[in-house]
PDBQT receptor file of N, H, CA, C and O in Angstrom, charges set to zero:
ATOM      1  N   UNK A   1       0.389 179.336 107.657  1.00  0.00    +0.000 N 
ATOM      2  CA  UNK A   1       1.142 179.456 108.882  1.00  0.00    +0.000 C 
ATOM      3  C   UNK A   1       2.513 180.042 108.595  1.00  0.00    +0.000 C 
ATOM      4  O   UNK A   1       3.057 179.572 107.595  1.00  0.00    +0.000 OA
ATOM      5  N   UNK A   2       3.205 180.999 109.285  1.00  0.00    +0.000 N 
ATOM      6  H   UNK A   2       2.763 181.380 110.097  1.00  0.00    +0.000 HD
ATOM      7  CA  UNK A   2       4.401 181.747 109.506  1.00  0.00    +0.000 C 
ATOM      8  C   UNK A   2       5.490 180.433 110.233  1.00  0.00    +0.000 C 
ATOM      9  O   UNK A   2       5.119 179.590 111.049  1.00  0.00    +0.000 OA
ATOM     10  N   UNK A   3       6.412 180.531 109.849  1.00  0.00    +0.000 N 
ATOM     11  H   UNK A   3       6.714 181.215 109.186  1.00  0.00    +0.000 HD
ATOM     12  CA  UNK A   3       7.279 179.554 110.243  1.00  0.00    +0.000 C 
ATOM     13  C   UNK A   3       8.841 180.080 110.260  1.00  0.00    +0.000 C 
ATOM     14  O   UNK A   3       9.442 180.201 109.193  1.00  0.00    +0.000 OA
ATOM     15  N   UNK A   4       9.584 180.441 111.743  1.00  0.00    +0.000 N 
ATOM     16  H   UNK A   4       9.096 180.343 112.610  1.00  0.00    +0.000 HD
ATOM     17  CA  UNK A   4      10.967 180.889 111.758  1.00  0.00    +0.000 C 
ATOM     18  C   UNK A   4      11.776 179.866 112.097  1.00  0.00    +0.000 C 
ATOM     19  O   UNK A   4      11.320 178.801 112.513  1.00  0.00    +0.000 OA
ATOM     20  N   UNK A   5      12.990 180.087 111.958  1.00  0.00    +0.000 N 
ATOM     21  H   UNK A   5      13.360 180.952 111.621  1.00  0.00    +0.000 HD
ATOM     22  CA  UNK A   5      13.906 178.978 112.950  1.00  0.00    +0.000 C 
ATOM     23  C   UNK A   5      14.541 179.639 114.069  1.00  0.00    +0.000 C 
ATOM     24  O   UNK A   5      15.275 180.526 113.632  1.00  0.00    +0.000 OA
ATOM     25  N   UNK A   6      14.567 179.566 115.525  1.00  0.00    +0.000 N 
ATOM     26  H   UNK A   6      13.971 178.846 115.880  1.00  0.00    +0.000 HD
ATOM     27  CA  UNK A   6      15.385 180.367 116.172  1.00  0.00    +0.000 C 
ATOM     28  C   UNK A   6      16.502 179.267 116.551  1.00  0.00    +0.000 C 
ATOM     29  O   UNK A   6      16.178 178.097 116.351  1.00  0.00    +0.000 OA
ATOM     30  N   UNK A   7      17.329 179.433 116.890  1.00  0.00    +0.000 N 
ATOM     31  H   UNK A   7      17.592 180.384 117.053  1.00  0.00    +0.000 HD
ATOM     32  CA  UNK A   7      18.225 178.945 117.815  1.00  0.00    +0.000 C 
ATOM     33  C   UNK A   7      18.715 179.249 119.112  1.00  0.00    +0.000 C 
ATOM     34  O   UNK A   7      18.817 180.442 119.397  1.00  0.00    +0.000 OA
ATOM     35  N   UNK A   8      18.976 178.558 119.791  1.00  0.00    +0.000 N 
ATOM     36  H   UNK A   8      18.894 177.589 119.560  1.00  0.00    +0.000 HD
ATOM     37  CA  UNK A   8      19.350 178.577 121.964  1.00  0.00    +0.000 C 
ATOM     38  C   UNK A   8      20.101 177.765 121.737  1.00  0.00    +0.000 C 
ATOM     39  O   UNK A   8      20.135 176.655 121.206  1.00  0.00    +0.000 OA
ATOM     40  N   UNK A   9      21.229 178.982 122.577  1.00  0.00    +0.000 N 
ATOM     41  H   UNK A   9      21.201 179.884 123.008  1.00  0.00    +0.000 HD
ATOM     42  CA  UNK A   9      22.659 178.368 122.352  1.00  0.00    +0.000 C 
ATOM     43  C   UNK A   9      22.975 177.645 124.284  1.00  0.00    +0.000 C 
ATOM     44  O   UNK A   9      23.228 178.311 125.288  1.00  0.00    +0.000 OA
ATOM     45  N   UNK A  10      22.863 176.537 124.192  1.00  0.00    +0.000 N 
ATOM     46  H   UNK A  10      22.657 175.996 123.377  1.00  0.00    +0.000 HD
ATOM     47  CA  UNK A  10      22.985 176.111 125.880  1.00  0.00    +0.000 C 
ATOM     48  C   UNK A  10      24.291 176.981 126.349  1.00  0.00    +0.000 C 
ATOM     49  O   UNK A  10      25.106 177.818 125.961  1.00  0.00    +0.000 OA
ATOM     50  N   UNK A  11      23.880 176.136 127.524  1.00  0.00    +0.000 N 
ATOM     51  H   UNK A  11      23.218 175.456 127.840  1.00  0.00    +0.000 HD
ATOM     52  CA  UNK A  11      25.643 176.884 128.483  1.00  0.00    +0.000 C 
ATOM     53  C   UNK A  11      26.297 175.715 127.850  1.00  0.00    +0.000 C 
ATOM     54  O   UNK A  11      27.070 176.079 126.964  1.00  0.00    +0.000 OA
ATOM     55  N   UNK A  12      26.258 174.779 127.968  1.00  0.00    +0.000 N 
ATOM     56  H   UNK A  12      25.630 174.484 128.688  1.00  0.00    +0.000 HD
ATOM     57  CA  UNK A  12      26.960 173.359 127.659  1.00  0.00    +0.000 C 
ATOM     58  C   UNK A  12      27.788 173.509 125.866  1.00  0.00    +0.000 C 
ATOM     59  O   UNK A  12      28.568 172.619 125.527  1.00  0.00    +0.000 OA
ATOM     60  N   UNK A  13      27.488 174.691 124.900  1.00  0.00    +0.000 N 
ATOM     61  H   UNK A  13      26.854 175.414 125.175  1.00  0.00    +0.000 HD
ATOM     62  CA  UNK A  13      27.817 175.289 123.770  1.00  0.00    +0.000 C 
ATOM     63  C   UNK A  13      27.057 174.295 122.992  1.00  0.00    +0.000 C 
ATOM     64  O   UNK A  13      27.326 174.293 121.790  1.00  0.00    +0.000 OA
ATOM     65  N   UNK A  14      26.062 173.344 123.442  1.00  0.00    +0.000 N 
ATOM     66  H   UNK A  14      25.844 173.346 124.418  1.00  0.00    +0.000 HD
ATOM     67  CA  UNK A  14      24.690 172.682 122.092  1.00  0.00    +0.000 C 
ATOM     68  C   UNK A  14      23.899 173.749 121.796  1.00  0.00    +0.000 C 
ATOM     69  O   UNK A  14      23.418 174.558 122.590  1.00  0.00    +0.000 OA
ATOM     70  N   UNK A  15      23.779 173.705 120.496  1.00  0.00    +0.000 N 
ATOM     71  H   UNK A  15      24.169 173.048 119.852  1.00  0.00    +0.000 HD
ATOM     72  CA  UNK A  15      22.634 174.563 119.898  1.00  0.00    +0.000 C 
ATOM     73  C   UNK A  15      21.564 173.610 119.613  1.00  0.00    +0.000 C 
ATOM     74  O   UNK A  15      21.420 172.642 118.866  1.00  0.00    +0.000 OA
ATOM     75  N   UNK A  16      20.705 174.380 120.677  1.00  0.00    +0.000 N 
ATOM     76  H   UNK A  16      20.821 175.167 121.283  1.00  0.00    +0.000 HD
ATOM     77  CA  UNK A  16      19.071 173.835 120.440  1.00  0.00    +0.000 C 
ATOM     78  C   UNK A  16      18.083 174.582 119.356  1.00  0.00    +0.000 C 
ATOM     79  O   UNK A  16      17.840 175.788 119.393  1.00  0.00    +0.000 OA
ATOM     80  N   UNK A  17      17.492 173.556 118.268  1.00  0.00    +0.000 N 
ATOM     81  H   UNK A  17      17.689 172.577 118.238  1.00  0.00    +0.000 HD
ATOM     82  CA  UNK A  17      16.870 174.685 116.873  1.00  0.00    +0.000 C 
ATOM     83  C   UNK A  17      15.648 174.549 117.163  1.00  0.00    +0.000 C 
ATOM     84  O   UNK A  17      15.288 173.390 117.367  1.00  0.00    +0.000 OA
ATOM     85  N   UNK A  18      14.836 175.408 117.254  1.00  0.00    +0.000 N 
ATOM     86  H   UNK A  18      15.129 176.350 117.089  1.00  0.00    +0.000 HD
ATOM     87  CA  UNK A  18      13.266 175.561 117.431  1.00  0.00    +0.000 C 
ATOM     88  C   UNK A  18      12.844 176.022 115.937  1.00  0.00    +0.000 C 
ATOM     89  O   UNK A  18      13.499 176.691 115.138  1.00  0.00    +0.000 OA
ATOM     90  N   UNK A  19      11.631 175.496 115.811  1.00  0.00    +0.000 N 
ATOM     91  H   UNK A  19      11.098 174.953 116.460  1.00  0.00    +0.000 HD
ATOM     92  CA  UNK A  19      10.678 175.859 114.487  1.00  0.00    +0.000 C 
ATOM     93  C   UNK A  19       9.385 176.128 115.421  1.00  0.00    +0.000 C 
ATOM     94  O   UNK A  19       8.768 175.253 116.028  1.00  0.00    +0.000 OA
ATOM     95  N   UNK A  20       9.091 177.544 115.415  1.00  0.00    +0.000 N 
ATOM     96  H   UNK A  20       9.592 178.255 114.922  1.00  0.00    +0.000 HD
ATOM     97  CA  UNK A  20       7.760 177.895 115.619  1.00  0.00    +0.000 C 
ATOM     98  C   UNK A  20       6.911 178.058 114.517  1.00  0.00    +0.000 C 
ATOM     99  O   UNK A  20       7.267 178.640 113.492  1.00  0.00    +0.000 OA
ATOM    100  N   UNK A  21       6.055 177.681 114.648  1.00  0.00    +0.000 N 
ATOM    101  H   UNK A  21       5.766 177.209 115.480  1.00  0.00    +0.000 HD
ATOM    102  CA  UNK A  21       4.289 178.211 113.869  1.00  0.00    +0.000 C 
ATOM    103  C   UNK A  21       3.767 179.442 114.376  1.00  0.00    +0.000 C 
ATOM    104  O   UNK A  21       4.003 179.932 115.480  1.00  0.00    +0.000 OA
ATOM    105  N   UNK A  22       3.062 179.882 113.503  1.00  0.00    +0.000 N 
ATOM    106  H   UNK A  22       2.870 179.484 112.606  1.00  0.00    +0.000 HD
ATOM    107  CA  UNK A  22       2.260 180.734 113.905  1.00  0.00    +0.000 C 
ATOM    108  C   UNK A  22       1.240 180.668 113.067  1.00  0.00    +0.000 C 
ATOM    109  O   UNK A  22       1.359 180.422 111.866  1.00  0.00    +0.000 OA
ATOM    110  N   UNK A  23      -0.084 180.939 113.803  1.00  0.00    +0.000 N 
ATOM    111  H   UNK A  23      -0.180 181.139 114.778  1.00  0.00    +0.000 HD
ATOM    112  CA  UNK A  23      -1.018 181.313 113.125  1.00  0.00    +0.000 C 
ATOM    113  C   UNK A  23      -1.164 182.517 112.075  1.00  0.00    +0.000 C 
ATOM    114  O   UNK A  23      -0.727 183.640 112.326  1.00  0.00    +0.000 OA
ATOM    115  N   UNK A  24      -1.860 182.166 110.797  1.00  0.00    +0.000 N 
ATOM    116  H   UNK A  24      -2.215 181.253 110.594  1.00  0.00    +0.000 HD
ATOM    117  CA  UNK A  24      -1.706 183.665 110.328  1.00  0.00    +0.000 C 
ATOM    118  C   UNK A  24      -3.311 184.314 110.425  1.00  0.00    +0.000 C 
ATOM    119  O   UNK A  24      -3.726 185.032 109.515  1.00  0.00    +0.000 OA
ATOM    120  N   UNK A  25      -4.238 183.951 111.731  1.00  0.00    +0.000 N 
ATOM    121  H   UNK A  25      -3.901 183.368 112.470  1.00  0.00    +0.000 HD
ATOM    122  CA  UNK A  25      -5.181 184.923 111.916  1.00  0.00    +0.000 C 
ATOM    123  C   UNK A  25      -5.145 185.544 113.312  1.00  0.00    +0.000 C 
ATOM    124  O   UNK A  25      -4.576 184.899 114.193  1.00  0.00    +0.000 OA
ATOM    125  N   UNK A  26      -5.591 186.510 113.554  1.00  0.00    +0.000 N 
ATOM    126  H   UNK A  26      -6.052 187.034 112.839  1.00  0.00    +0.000 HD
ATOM    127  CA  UNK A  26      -5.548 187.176 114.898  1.00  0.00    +0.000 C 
ATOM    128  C   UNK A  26      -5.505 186.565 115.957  1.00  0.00    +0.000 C 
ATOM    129  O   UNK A  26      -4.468 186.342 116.583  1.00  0.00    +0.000 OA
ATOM    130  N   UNK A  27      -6.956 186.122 116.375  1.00  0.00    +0.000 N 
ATOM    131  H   UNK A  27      -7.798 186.303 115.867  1.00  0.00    +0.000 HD
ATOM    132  CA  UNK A  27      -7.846 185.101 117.141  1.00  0.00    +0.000 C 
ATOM    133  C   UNK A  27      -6.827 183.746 117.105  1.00  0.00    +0.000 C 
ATOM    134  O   UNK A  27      -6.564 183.050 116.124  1.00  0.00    +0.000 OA
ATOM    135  N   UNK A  28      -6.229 183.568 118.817  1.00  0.00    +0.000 N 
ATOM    136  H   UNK A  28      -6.443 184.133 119.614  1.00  0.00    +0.000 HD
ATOM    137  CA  UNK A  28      -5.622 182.519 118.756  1.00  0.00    +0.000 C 
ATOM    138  C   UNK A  28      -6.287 181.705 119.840  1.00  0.00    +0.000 C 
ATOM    139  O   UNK A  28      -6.531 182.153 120.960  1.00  0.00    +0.000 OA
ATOM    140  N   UNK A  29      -6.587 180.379 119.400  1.00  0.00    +0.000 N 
ATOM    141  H   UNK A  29      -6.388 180.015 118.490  1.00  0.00    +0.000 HD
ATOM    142  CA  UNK A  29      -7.409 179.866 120.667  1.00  0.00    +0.000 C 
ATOM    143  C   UNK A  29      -6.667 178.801 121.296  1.00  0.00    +0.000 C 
ATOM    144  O   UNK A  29      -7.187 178.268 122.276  1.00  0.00    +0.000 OA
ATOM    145  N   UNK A  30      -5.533 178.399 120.897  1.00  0.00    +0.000 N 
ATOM    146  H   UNK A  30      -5.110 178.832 120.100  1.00  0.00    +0.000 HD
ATOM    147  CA  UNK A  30      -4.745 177.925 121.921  1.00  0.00    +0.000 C 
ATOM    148  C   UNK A  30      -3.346 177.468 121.695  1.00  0.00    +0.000 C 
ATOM    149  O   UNK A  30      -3.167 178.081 120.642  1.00  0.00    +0.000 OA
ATOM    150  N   UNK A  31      -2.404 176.946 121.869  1.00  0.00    +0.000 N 
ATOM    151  H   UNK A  31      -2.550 176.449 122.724  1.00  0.00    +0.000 HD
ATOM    152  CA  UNK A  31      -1.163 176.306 121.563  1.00  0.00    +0.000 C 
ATOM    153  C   UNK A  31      -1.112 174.859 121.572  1.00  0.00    +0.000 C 
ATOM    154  O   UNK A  31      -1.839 174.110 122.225  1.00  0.00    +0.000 OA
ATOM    155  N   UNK A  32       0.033 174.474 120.600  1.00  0.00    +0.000 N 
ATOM    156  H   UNK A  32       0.624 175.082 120.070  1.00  0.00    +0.000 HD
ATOM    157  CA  UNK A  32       0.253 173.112 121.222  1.00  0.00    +0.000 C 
ATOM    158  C   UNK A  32       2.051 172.881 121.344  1.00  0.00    +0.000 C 
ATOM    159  O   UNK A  32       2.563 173.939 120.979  1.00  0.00    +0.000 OA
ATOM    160  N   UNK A  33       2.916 172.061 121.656  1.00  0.00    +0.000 N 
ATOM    161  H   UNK A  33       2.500 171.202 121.952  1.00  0.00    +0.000 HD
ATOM    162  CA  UNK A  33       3.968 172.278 122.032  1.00  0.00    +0.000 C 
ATOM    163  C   UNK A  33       4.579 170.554 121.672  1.00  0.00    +0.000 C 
ATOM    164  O   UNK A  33       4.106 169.480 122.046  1.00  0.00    +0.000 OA
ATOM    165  N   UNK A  34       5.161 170.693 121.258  1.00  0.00    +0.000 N 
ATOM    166  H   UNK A  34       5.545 171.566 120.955  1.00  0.00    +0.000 HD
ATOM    167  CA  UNK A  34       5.536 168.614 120.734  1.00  0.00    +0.000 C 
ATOM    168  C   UNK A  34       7.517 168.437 120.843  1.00  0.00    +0.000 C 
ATOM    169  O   UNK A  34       8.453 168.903 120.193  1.00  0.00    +0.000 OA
ATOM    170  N   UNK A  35       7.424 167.770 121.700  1.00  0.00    +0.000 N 
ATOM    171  H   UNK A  35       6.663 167.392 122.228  1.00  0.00    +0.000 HD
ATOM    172  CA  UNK A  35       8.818 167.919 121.958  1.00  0.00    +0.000 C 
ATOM    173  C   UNK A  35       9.154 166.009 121.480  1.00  0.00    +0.000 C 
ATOM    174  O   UNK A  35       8.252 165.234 121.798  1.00  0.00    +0.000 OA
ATOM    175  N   UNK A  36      10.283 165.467 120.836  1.00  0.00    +0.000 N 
ATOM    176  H   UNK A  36      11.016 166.096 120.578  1.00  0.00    +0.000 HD
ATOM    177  CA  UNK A  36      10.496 164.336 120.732  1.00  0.00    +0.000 C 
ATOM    178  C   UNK A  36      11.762 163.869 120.800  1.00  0.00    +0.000 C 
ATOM    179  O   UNK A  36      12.689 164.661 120.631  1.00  0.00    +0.000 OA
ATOM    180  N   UNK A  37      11.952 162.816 121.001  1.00  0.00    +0.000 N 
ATOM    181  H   UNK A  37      11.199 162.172 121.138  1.00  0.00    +0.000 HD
ATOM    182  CA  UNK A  37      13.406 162.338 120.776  1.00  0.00    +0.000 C 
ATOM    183  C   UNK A  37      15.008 163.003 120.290  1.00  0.00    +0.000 C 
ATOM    184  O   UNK A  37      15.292 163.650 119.282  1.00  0.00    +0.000 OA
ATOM    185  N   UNK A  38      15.841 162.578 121.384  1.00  0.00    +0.000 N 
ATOM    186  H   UNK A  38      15.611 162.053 122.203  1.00  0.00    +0.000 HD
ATOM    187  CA  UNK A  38      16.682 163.371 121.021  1.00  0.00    +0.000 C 
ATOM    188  C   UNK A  38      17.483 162.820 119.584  1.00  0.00    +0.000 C 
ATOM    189  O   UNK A  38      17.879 163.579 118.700  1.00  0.00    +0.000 OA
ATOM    190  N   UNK A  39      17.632 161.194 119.572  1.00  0.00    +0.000 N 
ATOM    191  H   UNK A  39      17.310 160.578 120.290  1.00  0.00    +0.000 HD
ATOM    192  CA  UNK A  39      17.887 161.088 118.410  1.00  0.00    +0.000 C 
ATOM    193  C   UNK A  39      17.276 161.166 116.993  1.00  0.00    +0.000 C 
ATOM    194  O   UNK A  39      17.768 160.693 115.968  1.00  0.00    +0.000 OA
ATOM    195  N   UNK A  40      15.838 162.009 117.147  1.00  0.00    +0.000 N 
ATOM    196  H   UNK A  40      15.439 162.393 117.980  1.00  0.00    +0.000 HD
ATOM    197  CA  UNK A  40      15.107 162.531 115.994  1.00  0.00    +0.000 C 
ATOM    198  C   UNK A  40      15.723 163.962 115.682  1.00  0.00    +0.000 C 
ATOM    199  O   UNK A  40      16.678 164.566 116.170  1.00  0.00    +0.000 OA
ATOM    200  N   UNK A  41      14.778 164.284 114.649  1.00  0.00    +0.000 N 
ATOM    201  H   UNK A  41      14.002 163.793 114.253  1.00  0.00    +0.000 HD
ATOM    202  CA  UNK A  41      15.224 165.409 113.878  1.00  0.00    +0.000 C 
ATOM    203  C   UNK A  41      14.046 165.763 113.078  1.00  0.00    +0.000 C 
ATOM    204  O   UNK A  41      13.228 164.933 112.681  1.00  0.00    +0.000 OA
ATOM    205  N   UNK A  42      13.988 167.016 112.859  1.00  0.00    +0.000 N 
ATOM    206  H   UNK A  42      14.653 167.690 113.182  1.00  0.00    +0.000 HD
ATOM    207  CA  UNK A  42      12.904 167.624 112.482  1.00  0.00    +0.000 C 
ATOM    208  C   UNK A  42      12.120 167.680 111.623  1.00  0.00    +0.000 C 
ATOM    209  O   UNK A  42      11.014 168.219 111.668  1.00  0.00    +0.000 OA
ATOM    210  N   UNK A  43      12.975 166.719 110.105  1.00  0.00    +0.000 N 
ATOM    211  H   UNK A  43      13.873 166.281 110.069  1.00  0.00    +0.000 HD
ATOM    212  CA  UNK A  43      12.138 166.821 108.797  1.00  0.00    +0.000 C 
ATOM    213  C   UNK A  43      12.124 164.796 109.000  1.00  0.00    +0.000 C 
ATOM    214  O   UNK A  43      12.493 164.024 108.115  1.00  0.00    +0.000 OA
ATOM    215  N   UNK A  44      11.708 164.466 110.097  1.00  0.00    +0.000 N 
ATOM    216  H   UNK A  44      11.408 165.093 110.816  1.00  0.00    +0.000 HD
ATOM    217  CA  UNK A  44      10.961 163.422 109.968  1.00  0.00    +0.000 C 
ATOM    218  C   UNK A  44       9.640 163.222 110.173  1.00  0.00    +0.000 C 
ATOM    219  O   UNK A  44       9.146 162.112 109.978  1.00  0.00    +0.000 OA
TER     220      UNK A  44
């Protein structure tokens, strides 16, 4: 799997960090999307 970090910078000036996946074959048969806690963090 391909893995970037983007960042979205709010109006409010919080930076929100996204880690997408990607598949690394053509054929994609669906997504999934996992959103959690704000007092979590990502390498838990």
């Amino acid at each position: 799997m391909l893995m970037n970090e983007l960042t979205i910078k709010q109006v409010d000036g919080y930076n929100t960090v996204i880690y997408p996946y990607y598949a690394d074959t053509e054929v994609i048969r669906g997504s999934i999307l996992i959103l959690h806690g704000m007092a979590e963090h990502h390498a838990r």
